[in-house]
C-alpha positions in Angstrom: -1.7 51.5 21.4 -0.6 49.9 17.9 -1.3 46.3 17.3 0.8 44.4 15.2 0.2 41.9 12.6 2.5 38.7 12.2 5.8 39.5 11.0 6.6 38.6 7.2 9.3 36.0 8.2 6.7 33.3 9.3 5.0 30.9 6.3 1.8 32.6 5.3 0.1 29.0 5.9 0.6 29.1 9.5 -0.3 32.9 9.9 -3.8 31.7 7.9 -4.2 28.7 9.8 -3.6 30.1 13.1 -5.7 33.2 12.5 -8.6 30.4 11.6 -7.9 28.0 13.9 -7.9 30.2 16.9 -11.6 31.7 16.4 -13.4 28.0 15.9 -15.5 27.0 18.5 -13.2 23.5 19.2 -10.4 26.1 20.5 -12.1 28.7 22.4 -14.3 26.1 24.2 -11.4 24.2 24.9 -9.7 27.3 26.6 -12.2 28.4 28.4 -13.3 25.2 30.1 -9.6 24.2 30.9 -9.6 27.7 32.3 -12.6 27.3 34.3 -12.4 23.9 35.9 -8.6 24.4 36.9 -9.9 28.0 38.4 -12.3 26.0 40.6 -10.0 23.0 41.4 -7.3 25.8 42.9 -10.2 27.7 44.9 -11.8 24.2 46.0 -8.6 23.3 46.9 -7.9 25.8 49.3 -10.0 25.0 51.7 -8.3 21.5 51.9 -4.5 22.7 51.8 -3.5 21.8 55.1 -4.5 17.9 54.2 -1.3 15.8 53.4 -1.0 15.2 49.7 -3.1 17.9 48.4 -0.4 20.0 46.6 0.0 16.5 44.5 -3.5 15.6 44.1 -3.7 19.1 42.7 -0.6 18.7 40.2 -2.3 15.7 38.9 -5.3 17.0 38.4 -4.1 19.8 36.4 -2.1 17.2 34.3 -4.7 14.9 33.9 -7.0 18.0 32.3 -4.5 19.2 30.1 -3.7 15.8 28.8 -6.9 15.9 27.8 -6.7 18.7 25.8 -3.8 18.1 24.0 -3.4 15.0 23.9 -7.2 14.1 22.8 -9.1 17.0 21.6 -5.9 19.0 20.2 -4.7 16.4 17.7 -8.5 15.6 16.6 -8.3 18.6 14.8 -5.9 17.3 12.8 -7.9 15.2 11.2 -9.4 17.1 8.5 -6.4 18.9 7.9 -5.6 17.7 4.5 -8.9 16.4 3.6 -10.8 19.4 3.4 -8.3 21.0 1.4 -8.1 17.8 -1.1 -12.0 17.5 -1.5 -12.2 21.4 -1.8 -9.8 21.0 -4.7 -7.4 23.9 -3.4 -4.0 22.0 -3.2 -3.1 23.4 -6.3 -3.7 26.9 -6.1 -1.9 26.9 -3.1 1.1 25.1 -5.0 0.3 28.3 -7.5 1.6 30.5 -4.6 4.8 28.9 -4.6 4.3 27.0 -1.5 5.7 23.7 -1.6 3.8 20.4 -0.1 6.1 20.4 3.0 5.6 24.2 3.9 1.9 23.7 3.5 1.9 20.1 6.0 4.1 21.9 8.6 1.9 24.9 8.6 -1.0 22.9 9.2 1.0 21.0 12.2 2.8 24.0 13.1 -1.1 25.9 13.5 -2.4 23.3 15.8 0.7 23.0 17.9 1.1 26.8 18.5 -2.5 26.5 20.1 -1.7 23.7 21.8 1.5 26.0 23.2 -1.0 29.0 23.7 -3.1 26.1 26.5 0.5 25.8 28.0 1.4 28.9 28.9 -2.0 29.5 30.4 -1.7 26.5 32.7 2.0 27.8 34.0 -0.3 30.3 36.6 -1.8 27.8 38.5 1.5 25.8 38.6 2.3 28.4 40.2 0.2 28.8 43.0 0.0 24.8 43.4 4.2 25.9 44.6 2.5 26.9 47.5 0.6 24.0 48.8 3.8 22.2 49.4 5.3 19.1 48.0 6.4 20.2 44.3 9.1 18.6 42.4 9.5 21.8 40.3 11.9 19.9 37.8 10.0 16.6 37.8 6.8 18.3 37.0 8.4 20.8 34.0 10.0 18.2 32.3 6.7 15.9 32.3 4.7 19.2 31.3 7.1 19.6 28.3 6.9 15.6 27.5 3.3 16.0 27.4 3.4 18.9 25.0 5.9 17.4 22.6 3.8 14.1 22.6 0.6 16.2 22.0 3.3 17.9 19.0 3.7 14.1 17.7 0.0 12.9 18.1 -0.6 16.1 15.6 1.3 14.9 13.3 0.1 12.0 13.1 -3.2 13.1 12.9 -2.1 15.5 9.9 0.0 12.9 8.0 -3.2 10.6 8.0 -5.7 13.5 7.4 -4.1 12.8 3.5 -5.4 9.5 3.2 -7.9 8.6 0.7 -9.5 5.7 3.7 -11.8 7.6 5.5 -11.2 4.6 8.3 -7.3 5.1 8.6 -8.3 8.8 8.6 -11.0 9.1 10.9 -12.1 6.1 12.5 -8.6 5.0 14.1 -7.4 8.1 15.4 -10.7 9.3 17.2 -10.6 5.6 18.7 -6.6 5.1 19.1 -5.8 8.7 20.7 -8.5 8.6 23.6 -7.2 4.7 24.7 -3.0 5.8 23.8 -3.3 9.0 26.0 -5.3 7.2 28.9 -2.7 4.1 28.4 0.1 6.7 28.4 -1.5 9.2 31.1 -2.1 6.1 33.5 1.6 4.8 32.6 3.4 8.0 33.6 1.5 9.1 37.0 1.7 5.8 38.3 5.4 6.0 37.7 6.9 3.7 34.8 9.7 1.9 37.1 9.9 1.0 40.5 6.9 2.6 41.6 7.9 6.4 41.6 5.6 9.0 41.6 5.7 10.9 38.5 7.0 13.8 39.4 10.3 12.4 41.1 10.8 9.8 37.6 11.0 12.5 35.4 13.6 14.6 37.6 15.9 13.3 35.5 18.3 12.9 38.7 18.9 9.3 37.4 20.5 7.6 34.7 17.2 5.6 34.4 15.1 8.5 34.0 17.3 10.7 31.6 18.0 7.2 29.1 14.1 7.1 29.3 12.6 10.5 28.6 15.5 10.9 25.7 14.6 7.9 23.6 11.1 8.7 24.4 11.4 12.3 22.9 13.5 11.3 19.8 11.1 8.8 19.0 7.9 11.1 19.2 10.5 13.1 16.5 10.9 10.2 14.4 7.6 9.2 14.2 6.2 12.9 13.9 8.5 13.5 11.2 7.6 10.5 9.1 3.9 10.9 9.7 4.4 15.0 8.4 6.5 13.6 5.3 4.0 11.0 4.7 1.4 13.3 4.2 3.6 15.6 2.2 4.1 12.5 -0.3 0.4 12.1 -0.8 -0.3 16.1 -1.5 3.1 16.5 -3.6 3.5 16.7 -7.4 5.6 13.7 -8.5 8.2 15.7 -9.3 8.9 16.6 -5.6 10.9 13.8 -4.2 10.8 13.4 -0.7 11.5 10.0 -0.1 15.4 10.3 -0.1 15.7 12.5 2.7 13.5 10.2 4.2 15.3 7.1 3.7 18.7 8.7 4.7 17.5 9.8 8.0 15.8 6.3 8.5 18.9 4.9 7.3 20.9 6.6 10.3 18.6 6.1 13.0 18.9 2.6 11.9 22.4 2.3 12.3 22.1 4.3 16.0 19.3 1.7 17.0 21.6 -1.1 15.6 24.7 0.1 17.7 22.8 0.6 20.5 20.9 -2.7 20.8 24.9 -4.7 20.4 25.6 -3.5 23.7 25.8 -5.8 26.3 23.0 -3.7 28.5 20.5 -5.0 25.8 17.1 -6.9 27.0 17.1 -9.6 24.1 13.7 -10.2 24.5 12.7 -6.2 24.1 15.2 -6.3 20.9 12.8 -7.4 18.1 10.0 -4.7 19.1 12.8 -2.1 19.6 14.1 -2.6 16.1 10.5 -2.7 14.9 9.6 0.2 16.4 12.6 2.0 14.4 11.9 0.5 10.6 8.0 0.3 11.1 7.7 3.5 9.6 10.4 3.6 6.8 9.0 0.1 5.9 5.4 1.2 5.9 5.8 4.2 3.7 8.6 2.6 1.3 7.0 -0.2 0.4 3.9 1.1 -1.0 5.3 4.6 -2.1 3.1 4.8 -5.4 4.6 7.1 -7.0 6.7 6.8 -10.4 10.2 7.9 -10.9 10.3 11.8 -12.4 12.9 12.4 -15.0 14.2 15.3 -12.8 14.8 13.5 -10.2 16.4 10.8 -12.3 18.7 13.3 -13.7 19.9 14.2 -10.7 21.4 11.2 -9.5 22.4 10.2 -13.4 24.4 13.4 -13.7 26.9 11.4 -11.0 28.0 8.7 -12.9 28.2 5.0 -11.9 27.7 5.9 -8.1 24.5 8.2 -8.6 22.8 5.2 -10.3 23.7 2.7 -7.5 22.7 5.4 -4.8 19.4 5.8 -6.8 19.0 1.7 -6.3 17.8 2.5 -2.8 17.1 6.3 -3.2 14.4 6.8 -6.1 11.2 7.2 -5.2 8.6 4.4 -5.8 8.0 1.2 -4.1 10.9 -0.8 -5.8 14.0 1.2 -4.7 12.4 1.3 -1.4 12.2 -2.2 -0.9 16.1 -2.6 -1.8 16.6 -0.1 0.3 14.8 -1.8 3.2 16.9 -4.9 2.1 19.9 -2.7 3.2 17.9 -1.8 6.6 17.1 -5.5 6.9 21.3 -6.5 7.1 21.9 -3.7 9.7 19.1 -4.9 11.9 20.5 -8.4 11.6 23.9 -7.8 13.1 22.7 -7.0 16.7 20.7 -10.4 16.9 24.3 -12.2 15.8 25.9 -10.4 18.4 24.1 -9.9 20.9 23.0 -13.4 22.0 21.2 -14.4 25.2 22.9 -16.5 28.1 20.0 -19.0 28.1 20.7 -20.0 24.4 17.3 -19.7 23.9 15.5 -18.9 20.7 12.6 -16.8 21.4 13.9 -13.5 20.0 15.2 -14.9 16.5 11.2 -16.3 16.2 10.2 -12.9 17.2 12.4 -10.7 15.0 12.0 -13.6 12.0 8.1 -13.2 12.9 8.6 -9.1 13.3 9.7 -8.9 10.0 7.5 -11.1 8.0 4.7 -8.9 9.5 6.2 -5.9 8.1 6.5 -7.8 4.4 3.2 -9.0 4.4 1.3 -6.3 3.8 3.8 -4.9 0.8 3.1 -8.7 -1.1 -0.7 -8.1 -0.3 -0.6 -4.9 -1.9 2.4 -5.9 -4.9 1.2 -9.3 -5.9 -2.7 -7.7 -6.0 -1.7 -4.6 -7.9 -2.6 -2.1 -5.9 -2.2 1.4 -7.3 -2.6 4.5 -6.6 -2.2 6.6 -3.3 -4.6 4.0 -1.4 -1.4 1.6 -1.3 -0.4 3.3 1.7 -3.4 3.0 3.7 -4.2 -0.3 2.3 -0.7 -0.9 3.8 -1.7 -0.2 7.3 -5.1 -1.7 7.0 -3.8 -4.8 6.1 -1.1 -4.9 9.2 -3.4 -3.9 11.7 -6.6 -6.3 9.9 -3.6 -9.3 10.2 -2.6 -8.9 14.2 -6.6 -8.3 15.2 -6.9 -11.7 13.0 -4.0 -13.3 14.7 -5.2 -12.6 18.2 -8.7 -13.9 17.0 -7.3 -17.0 16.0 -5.4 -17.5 19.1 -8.2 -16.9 21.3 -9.9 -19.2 19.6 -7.2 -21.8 19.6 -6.6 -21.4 23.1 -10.1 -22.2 23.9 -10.2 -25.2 22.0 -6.8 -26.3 23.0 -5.7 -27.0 19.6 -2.8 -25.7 17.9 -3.2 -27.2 14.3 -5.6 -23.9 13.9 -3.0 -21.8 14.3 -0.9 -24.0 11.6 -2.9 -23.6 9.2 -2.7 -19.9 9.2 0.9 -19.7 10.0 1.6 -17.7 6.6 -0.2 -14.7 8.8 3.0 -13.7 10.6 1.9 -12.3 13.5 0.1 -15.8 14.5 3.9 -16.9 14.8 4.4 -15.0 18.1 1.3 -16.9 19.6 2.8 -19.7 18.0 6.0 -19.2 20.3 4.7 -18.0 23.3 2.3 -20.4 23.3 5.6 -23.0 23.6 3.5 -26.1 23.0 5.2 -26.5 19.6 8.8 -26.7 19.2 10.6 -23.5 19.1 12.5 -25.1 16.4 9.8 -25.6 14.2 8.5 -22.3 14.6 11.7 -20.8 14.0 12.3 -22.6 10.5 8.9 -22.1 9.5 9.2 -18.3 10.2 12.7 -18.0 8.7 11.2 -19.8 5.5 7.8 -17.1 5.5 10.5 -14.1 5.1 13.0 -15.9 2.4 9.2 -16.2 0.2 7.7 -12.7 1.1 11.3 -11.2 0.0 11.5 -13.5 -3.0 8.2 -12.2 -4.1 8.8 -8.4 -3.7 12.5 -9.2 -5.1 11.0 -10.7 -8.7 8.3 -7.7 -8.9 10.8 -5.0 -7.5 13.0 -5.8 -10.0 10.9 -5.8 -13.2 9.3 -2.7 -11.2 12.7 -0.8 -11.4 14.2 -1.8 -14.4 10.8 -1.0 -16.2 10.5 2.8 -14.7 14.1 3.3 -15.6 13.5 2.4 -19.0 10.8 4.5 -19.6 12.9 7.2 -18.4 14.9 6.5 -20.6 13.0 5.8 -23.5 11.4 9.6 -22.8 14.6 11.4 -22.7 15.7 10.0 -26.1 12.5 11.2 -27.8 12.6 14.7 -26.4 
């Protein structure tokens, strides 16, 4: 009997991050207790087969435990991805090999997914003797088996993309405190069935439009995110020569406009339309406006060597913080239209507050950062720091305002966008007010990042500039 290596067509970083990963002891423990406690569910569980319910107490079970494996444990080990590499000073003799930034992310990712893909196949046996205790939605319970792997696939790479911070909090602390509470949250969400009370396996049957509209936006957003997270990390490893921020800004730029023709249709919550749009340019906002790094005369070349339409595309496709904030300017006008068309019945205003409110909370942190000069790679985790430190504040200041039923607190801090939102839903104040105080928070956050963008861009472009005429 011959055993074979892995074939030469797969990246070297995966075959030397799989051949690592799979002998710690964080995987083989993991294996062998899932394998053992669903072993002695199935032969407990035999005894009680004839009891109505069992062969769905047993599915969710099984779920439940491999939830926790790759949803939890799994993309924990993405943590120190990155790092160790980056404090053991070996990025760049792995750049020496000729792999680029992105091949050596995705093979990190790719490593801890394929052993998260190994703990799926090994559960697919005792799906298959739970068939026999009756009761099985076989389609139901594949496609939640798959949605579970593909989030566990998106919690990874979040967990990578992070593992390149410099913050030790943003890439530690918050993911072995956020991915226990998001999968329970998530875990509790789908068994108990999202809408209308259905059991989890008959939701995700997909036999409805309801379910099929749902599980699809939920996939392509754990792809959007996963993606941005796995370039985000890229950026923070990569020579500043790479640029990776255009093909990041044109597939933001699409899903934009898909979001944007989707929320104009008359099927449209209004209230859910400010989150849903957030949820779409949180990411491309995050990572554009605090991109650190300069403009490379390559990559200026490229778009130069174009004409009068390279230079205008590089406006909102160079890399660095400037371009990306004219380029979010662009985003900004797309996301605008469905809120003029897609008004509500009640003529109320509660979703202009919310998207005005929505948006200043995605600028804030970018004039933090700008008007501070922040520089360096820690602008992006500063970034995210500073939006989650201003919502925990906001909700500390409403608390606190709600106990002493007294709004002027929350006045006073009303330049902290997210204390807008409590503003509004606490109604007491005119919605009027709030709505002209929120629209005149984002015309002076984008006048600010407007006066330093520009002397931002037209400074890097004449340094360019001034570098190829001395060469």
């Amino acid at each position: 009997m011959h055993l074979f290596d892995f074939p030469d067509r797969l990246s070297p970083m995966l075959v030397k991050e799989l051949r690592q990963g799979m002998r710690t002891k964080a995987f083989v423990g993991v294996f062998l207790a899932l394998q053992i406690i669903l072993g002695v569910i199935l032969l407990s569980a035999g005894a009680t087969s004839a009891s109505y319910g069992a062969g769905e107490t047993i599915s969710n079970i099984i779920f439940i435990f491999f939830s926790i494996a790759v949803l939890i444990i799994q993309p924990m080990r993405g943590i120190t991805a990155l790092s160790s590499e980056v404090k053991g000073n070996t990025i760049d003799m792995m750049v020496l090999t000729r792999l680029s930034a992105w091949r050596i992310v995705t093979g990190k990712w790719a490593s801890i997914v394929s052993q998260s893909a190994l703990l799926l196949v090994t559960i697919i046996p005792y799906l298959i003797l739970r068939y026999f205790f009756g009761g099985m939605n076989l389609v139901g319970e594949i496609v939640f088996l798959a949605v579970l792997f593909l989030s566990s696939a998106a919690l990874t790479a979040v967990t990578v993309g992070l593992s390149a911070s410099s913050s030790v909090i943003l890439r530690s602390l918050i993911p072995m405190i956020g991915l226990p509470i998001g999968a329970c949250f998530l875990l509790v969400a789908m068994l108990s069935g999202p809408f209308r009370g259905n059991s989890m396996s008959s939701f995700f049957a997909l036999d409805t439009e309801e379910s099929r509209i749902f599980v699809s936006l939920y996939l392509a957003a754990c792809a959007y995110y996963g993606f941005f997270m796995l370039s985000s990390g890229t950026s923070l490893i990569a020579p500043y020569a790479e640029n990776h921020s255009t093909l990041r800004r044109l597939i933001s730029l699409a899903v934009t406009i898909i979001a944007a023709i989707l929320c104009s249709m008359s099927f449209t919550n209004t209230d859910a339309l400010p989150f849903f749009l957030t949820l779409v340019l949180l990411p491309v906002f995050a990572i554009s406006l605090s991109e650190f790094a300069p403009l490379a005369a390559p990559t200026y070349r490229k778009f130069a060597k174009r004409g009068a339409l390279g230079q205008f595309a590089g406006l909102f496709l160079f890399p660095g913080w400037a371009s990306g904030f004219f380029f979010c300017i662009v985003l900004i006008a797309i996301s605008a239209a469905p809120f003029l068309i897609n008004q509500p019945t009640s003529g109320g205003q509660d979703h202009l507050i919310n998207g005005l409110a929505c948006l200043a909370s995605m600028l804030f942190p970018a004039v933090i950062i700008n008007v501070f000069r922040i520089n360096g790679p820690q602008r992006v985790s500063n970034y995210v720091l500073i939006l989650i430190g201003s919502i925990i504040l906001s909700s500390i200041l409403a608390g606190i305002t709600d106990s002493l039923s007294n709004e002027n607190l929350l006045w006073l801090f009303c330049w902290i966008p997210p204390v807008l939102m409590f503003l509004e839903e606490m109604g007491s104040a005119s919605n009027n007010d709030v709505l002209v105080y929120s629209f005149i928070i984002c015309i002076i956050y984008i006048g600010t990042l407007l006066l330093r963008a520009v002397h931002a861009y037209r400074k890097s472009i004449m340094d360019i500039r001034a570098h190829s005429d001395s060469e």
